[in-house]
Structures are given as C-alpha cells and as structure tokens.
N, C-alpha and C positions, 0 to 999 in steps of 0.2 A: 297430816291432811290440812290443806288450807281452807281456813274460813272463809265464804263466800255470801255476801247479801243480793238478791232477788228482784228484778222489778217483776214489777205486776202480769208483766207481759213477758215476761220468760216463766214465769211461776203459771201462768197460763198452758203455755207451751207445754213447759214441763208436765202437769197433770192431765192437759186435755180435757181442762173446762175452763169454764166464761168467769168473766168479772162477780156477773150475781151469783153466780151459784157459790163461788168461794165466799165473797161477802156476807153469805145466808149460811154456810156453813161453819164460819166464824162467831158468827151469834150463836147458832146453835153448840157452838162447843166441841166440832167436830173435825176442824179443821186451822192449823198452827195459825195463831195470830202477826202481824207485821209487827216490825220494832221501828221506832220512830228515825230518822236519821237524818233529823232536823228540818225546824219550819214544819211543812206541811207531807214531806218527801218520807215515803215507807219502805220498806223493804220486809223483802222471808230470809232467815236463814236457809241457807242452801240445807243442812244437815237432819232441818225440821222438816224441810218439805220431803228428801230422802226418806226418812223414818216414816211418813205418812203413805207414803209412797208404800215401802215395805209393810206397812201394816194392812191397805188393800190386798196386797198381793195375795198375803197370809189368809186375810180373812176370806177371800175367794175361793185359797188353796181349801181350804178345812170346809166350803161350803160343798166344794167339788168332791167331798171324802181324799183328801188328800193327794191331790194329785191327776185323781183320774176320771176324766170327762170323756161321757159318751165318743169323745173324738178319737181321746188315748186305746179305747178298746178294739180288741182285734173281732175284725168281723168273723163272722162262724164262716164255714163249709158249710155247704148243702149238702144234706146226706145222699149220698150214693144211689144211684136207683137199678135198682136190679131185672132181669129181665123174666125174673119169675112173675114180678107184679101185672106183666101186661095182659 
C-alpha cells in the first residue's frame, strides 16, 4: 500500500466537513493530527484519515445495533381482513 499525505482540502472532501470543524476536533483529541512537511505546509496521512473514517463507520454501526436501521427492516403485512368482520 502507498503512503500518501493529504491537503486540507482533499482531507475535507474526504470526510465531509469544514476547516473548523476538524481544527476543533484536533484539539479536542478527536480527530488525527497534520504532520509538518516543512515551513508552514501540513498535511494528514492518508491511512490516519482511513482509520478515522473506519472508526465512524463502526461507531455508527453498534449505535444502529449493528447493522440494522429502521431502513434495513422489512415492513410488516397488513393482516388479512376477513369478511366475517363486516
């Protein structure tokens, strides 16, 4: 697998969120920090953002009970109506 560094604006793309919000989630500890790659110029590894990636996914999956969100479920039948009832 090739290692691959990240501007801000594809690490953007790639998660589908904004500047602040990663910069705030960086402080808070929550989200992979940039590696310097000289002067003033940052970057993500590609494999850290992946992994972050994968760990929403997870955490989503286990919030859904695993897998299965009102969407996955199969809608019921209507029970039968008989013509005794009328």
């Amino acid at each position: 697998m090739s290692k691959r560094i990240l501007k801000l604006h594809e690490v953007e793309a790639r998660v589908g969120l904004k500047k602040t919000f990663i910069y705030k989630a960086i402080q808070a500890g929550t989200f992979p920090r940039p590696i310097s790659l000289g002067g003033t110029a940052r970057g993500w590894v590609d494999a850290e953002i992946e992994k972050w990636i994968d760990e929403r996914i997870a955490a989503a999956d286990t919030a859904l009970g695993k897998h299965q969100s009102w969407m996955q479920r199969k809608p019921t039948a209507p029970a039968p109506s008989s013509k005794e009832d009328m």
